[in-house]
KEKE-3310 file (N, C-alpha, C; in steps of 0.2 Angstrom, whole numbers, plus 5000, padded with zeros to 4 digits):
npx = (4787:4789:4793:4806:4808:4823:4827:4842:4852:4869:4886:4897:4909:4925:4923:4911:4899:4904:4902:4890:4885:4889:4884:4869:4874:4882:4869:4862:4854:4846:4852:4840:4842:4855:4859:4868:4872:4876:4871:4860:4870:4888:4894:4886:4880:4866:4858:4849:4839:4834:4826:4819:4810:4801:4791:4795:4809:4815:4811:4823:4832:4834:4836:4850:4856:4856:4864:4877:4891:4892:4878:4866:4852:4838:4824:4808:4802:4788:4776:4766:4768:4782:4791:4796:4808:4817:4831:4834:4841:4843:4849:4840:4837:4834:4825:4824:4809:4801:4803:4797:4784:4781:4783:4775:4766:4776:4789:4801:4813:4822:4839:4851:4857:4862:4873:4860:4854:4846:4848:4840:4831:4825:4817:4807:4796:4799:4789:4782:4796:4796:4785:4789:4800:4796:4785:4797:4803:4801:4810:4822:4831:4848:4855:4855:4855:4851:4847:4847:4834:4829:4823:4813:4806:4788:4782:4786:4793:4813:4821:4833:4826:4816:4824:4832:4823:4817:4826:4832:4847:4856:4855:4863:4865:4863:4875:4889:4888:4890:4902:4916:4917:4918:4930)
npy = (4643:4653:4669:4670:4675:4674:4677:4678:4675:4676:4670:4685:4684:4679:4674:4669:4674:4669:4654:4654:4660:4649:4636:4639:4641:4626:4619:4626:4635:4652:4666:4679:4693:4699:4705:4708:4714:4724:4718:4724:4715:4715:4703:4697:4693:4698:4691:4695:4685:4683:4673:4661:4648:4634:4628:4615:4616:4628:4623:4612:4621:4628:4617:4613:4628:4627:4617:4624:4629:4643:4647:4654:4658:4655:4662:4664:4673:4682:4693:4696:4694:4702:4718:4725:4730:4739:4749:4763:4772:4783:4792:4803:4811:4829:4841:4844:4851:4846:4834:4831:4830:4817:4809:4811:4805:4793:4785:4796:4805:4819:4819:4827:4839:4843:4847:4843:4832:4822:4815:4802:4796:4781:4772:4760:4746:4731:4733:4745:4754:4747:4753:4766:4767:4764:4774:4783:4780:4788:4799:4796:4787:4786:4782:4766:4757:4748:4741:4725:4717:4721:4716:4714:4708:4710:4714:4714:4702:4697:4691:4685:4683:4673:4662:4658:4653:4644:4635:4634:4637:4649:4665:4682:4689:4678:4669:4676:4674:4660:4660:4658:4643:4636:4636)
npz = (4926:4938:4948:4959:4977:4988:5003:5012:5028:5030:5037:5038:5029:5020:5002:5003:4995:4984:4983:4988:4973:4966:4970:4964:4950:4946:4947:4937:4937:4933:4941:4943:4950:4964:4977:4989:5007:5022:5040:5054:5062:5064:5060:5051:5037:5022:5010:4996:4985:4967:4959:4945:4946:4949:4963:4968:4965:4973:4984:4983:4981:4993:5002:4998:5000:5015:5016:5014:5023:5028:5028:5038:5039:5027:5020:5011:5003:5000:4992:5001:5011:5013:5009:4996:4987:4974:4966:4956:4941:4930:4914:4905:4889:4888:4897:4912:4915:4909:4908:4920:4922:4917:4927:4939:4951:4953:4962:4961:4957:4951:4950:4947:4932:4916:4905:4893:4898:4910:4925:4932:4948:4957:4969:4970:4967:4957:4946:4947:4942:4929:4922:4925:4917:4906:4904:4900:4891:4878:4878:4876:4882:4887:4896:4908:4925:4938:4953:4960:4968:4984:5001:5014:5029:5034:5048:5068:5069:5067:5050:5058:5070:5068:5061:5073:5080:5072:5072:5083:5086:5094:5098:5094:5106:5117:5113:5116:5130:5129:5120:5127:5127:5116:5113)
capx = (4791:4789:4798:4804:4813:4823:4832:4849:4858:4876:4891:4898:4915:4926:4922:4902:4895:4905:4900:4881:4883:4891:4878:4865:4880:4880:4862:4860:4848:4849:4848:4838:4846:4856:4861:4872:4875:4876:4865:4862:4874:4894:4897:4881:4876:4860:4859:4842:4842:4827:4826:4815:4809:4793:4790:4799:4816:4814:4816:4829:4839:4833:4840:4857:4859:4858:4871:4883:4892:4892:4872:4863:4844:4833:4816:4806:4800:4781:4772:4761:4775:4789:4792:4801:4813:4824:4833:4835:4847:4845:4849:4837:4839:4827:4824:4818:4805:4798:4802:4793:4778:4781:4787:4768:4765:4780:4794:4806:4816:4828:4846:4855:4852:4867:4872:4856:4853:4845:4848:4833:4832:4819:4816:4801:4794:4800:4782:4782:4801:4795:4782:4796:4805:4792:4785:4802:4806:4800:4813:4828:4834:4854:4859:4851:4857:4846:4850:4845:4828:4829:4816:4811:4800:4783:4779:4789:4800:4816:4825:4837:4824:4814:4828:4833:4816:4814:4833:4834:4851:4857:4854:4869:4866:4866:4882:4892:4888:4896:4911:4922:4917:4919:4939)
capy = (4645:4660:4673:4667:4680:4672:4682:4673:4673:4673:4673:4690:4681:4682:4667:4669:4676:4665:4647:4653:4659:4644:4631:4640:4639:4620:4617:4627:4640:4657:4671:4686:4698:4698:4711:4708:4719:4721:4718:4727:4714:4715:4698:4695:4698:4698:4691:4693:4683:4683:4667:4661:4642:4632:4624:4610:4618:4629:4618:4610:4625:4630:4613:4614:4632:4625:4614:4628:4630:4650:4650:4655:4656:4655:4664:4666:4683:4684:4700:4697:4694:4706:4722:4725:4737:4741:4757:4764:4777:4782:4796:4804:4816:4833:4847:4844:4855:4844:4827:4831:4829:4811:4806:4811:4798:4791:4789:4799:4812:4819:4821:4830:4843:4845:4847:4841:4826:4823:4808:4802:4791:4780:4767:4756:4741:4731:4734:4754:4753:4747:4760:4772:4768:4765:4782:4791:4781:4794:4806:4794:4784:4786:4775:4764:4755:4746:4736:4718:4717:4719:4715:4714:4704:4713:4715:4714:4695:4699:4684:4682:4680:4669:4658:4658:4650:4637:4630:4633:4642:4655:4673:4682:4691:4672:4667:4677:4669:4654:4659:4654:4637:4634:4635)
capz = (4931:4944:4950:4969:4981:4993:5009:5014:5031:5028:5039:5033:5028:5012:4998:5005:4989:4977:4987:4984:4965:4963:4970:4958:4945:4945:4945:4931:4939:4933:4946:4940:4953:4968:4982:4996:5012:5030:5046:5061:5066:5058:5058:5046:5029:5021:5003:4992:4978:4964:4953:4942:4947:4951:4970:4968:4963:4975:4991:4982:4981:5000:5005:4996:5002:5021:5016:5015:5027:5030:5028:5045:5038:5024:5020:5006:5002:4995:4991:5005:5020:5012:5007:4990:4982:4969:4964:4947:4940:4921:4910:4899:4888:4892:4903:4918:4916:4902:4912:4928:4921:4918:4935:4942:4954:4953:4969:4959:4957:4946:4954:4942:4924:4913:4896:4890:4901:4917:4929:4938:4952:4958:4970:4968:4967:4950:4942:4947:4937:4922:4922:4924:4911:4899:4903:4899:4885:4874:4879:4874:4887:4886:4901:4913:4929:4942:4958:4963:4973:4993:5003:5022:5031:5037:5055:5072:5070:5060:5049:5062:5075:5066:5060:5079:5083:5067:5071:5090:5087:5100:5097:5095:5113:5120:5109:5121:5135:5127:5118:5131:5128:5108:5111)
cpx = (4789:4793:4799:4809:4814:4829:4837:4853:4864:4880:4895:4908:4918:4924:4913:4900:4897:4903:4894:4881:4886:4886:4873:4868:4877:4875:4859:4855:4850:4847:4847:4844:4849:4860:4862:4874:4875:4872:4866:4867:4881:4895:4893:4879:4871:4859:4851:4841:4836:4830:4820:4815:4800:4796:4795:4808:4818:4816:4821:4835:4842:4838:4848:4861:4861:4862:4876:4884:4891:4885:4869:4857:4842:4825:4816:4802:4793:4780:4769:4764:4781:4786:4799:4803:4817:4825:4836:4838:4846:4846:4844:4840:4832:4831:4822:4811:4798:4797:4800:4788:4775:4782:4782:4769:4769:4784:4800:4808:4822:4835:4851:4855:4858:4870:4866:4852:4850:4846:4843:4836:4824:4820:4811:4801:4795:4794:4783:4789:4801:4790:4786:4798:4801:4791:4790:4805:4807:4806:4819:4832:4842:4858:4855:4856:4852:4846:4844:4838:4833:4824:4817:4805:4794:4781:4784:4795:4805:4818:4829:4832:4819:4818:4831:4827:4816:4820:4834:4842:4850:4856:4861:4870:4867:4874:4887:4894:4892:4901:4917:4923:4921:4927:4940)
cpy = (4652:4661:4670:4671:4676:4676:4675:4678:4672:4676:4680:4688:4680:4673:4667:4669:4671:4657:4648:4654:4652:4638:4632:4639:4631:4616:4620:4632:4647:4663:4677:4692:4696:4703:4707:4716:4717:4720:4722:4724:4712:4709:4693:4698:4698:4698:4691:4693:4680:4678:4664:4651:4640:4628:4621:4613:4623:4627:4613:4615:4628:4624:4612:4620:4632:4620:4618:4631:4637:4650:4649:4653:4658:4656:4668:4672:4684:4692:4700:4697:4700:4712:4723:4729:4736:4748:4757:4770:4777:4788:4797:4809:4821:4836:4844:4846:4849:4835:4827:4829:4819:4806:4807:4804:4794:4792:4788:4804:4814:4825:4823:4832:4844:4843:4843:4835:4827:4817:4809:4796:4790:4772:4764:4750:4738:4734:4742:4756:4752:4752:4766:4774:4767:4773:4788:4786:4785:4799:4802:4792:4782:4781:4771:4759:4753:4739:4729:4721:4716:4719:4712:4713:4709:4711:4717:4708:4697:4691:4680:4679:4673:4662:4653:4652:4643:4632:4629:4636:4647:4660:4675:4687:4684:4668:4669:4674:4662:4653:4656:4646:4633:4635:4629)
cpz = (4934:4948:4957:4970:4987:4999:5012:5020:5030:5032:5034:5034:5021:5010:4998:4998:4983:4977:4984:4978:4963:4963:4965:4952:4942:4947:4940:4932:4939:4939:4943:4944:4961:4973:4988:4999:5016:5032:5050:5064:5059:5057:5054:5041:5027:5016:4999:4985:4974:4958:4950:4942:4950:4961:4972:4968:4967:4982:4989:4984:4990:5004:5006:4999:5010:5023:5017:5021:5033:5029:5035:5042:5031:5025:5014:5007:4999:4997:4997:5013:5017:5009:5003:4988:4981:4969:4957:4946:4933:4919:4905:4896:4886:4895:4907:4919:4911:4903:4915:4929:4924:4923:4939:4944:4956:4963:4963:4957:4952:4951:4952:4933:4923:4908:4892:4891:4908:4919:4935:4942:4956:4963:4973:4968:4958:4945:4942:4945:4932:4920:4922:4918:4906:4896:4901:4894:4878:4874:4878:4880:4885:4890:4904:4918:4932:4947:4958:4967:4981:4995:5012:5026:5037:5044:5060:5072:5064:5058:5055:5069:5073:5064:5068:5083:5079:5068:5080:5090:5091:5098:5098:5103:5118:5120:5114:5125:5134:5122:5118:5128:5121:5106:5114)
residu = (UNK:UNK:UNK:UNK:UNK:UNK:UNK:UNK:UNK:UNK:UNK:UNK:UNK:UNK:UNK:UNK:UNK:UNK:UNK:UNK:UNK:UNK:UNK:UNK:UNK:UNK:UNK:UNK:UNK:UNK:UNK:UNK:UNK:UNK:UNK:UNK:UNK:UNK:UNK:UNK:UNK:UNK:UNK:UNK:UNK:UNK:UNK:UNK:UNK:UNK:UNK:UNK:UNK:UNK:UNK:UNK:UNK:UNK:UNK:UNK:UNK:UNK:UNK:UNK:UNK:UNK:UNK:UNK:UNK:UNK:UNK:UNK:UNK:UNK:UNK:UNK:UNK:UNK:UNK:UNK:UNK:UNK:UNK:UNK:UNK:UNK:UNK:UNK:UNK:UNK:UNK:UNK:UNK:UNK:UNK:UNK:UNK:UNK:UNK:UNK:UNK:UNK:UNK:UNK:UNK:UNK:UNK:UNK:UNK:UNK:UNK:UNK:UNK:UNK:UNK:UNK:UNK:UNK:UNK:UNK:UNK:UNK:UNK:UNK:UNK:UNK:UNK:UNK:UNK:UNK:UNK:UNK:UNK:UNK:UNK:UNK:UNK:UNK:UNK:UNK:UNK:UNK:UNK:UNK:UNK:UNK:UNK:UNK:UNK:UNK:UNK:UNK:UNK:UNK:UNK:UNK:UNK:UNK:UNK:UNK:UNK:UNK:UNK:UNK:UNK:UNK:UNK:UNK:UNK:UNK:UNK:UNK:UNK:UNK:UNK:UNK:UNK:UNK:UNK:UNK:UNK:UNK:UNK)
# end
């Protein structure tokens, strides 16, 4: 099986979030990670959600999620169309002065020194996160935290335009224009 990232469409409505883990729920398919937030527009969320399946199970799950009611659009996420990142938050224990070192090359920074700990922060690409932390396990990793993958589609068409184009749905500057009518 292989890692698959998928970016989720969702009316930004309450229940949203629990509807999707649940179809993964009752198929049995575990999600590695999952970050929800907003969009440039409020009445849209934007879910991206990393699971671990082959091809096949993968347009299965695309299918089933365009059953739900609240999903606008699906798009899958490669290395080669998306831009990836996580964020990382961990205490070590250490000087700065003595941590710094090992943070060379890195995107991060340590964001606070006190009583004999520092918390760094770092956001990167999974792979340049586990190099993080490898390279500071030496120094006694006391906590760690570490958000879900987000990612964003490379170039100029966003999801919402694209999804706009593959469904023929209205743009939400169209929508307007036909509000009146949907009562």
């Amino acid at each position: 099986m292989a890692q698959q990232t998928l970016s989720v469409l969702v009316e930004n409505s309450p229940g949203v979030l629990a509807r999707v883990a649940s179809l993964f729920s009752r198929r049995g398919y575990n999600i590695d990670s999952l970050a929800v937030g907003p969009t440039e527009d409020p009445q849209v969320s934007r879910m991206t959600i990393v699971l671990n399946l082959d091809g096949h199970a993968l347009d299965q799950v695309s299918a089933q999620l365009y059953k739900l009611v609240n999903v606008i659009g699906i798009q899958e996420m490669t290395e080669s169309m998306a831009h990836q990142r996580e964020l990382l938050l961990l205490k070590v224990t250490g000087k700065s002065a003595d941590i710094k070192p090992s943070l060379a090359g890195l995107a991060a920074e340590i964001v606070d020194e006190r009583d004999g700990v520092c918390i760094i922060q770092a956001v990167a690409s999974a792979k340049d996160l586990a190099e993080m932390v490898n390279r500071l396990s030496k120094f006694g990793i006391k906590e760690l935290v570490q958000s879900g993958s987000i990612a964003l589609e490379l170039g100029a068409k966003t999801l919402a335009e694209q999804t706009a184009i593959e469904t023929g749905l209205a743009t939400s500057e169209s929508h307007e224009q036909t509000k009146d009518y949907q009562n």
